[in-house]
N, C-alpha and C positions, 0 to 999 in steps of 0.2 A: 433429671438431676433435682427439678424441685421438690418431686415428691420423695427422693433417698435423702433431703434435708429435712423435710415435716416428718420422715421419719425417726428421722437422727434425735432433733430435738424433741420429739415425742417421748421416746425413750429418757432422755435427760429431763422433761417437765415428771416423767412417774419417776424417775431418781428422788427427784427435790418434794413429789407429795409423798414418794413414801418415809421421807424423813421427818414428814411432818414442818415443813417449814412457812416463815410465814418472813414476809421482808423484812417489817421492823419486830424487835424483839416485844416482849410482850409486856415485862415490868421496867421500872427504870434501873433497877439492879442491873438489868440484863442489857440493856442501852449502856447503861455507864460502861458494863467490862466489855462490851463490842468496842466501841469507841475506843477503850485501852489497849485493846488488842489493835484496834486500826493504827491506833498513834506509836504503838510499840513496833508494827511492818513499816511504818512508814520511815522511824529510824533506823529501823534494818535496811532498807531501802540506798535512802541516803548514807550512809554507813558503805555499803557495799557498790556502790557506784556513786561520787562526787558529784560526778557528771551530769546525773539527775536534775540539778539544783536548777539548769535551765528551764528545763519542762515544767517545773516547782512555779517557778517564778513567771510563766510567760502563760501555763495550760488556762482557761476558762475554769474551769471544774477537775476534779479524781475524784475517782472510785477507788478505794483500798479494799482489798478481799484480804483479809490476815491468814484466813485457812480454806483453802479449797479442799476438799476430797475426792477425790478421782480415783474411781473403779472400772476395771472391763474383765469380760469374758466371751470373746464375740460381741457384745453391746456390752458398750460401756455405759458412764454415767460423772458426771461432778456435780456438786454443787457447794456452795459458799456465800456467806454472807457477810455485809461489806457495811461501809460507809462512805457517803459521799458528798464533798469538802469543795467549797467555793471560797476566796478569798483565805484561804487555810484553816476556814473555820468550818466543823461539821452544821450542813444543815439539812442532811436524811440520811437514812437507809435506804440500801441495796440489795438484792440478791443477783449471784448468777445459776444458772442449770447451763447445765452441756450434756447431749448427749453424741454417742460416734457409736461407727459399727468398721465393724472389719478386725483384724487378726491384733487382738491386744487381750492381754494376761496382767494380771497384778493390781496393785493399789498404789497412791501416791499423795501424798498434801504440799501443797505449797500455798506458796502467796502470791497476788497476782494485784498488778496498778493498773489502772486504765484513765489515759489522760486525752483531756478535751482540747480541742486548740481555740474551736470555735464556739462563742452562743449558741449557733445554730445545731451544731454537733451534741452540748448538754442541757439542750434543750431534747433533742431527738431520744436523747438516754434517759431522760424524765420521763417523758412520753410512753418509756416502751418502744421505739422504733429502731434501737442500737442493739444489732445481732450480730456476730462473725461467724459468719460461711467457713468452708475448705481453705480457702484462702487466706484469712486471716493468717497473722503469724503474731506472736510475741518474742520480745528479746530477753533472755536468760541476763539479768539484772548482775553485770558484773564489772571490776573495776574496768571504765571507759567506755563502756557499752551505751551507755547516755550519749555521748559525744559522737555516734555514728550514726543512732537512730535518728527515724523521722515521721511526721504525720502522715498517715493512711488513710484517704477520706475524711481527713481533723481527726483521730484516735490514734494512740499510740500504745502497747502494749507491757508491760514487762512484766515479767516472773520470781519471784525468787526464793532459796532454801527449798526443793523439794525433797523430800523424806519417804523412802520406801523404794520398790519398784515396780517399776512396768514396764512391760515389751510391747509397743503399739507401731502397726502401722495401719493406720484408719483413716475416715473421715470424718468430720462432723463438725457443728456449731455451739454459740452460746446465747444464751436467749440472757436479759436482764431485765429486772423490775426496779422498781424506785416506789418511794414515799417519802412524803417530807417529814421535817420534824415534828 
């Protein structure tokens, strides 16, 4: 199992180099409209589930990812890049890579939250040591949806607006990086 996940995420880290990506953006142009794009998911967010406001108010740290993309054909692929927000003020970038393998077709974008409960948890996500396994799950970001969810290891996931389609049923992880401002 460990090695069908080094593989999984192998596949997902040549997704994210062959896009050419790098965590923080390169000019401040580019910084600024990430960040607008973060702060424009994050009202989407909130907007589409109320219920949010707890996790808001109570998480350590979010990561916002405004746009993920996600591909497969037999091996898949995502990646996106985010920012990440302590005290509700941005103070780095992010990226994520994913990769999966198994029976999925198609393409897809969405946006994706990922909330800290603990220090010790966005600290681990600085670090580079915040991956989700198979296991992992996120909750499709809908009215009330916040109000049922709960931390996983201090991370809590959500989704929302996907665009496009895919037929998956796979496995796989997601690897994240961080840098500060």
């Amino acid at each position: 199992m460990k090695l069908m996940m080094k593989t999984v995420l192998t596949a997902g880290l040549m997704v994210a180099l062959l896009s050419g990506c790098n965590t923080a953006p390169k000019s401040d142009s580019g910084k600024s409209d990430l960040e607008s794009r973060a702060d424009a998911a994050v009202a989407r967010f909130k907007t589409s589930d109320p219920t949010l406001s707890g996790f808001f108010g109570k998480a350590v740290g979010y990561a916002v990812f405004p746009n993920v993309g996600k591909g497969g054909f037999g091996v898949g692929g995502a990646y996106g890049k985010g920012v990440y927000y302590e005290g509700g003020k941005a103070v780095g970038y992010c990226d994520l890579s994913q990769g999966s393998i198994g029976f999925q077709l198609g393409g897809q974008v969405y946006s994706e939250l990922v909330f800290f409960e603990t220090a010790g948890t966005a600290k681990d996500f600085k670090e580079g040591h915040v991956e989700f396994s198979a296991q992992a799950s996120a909750v499709a970001a809908n009215k009330g949806a916040g109000a049922n969810a709960d931390y996983d290891h201090g991370v809590a996931v959500f989704t929302l607006g996907e665009k496009g389609l895919m037929y998956e049923a796979s496995i796989g992880g997601q690897k994240f990086s961080y840098q500060a401002k």
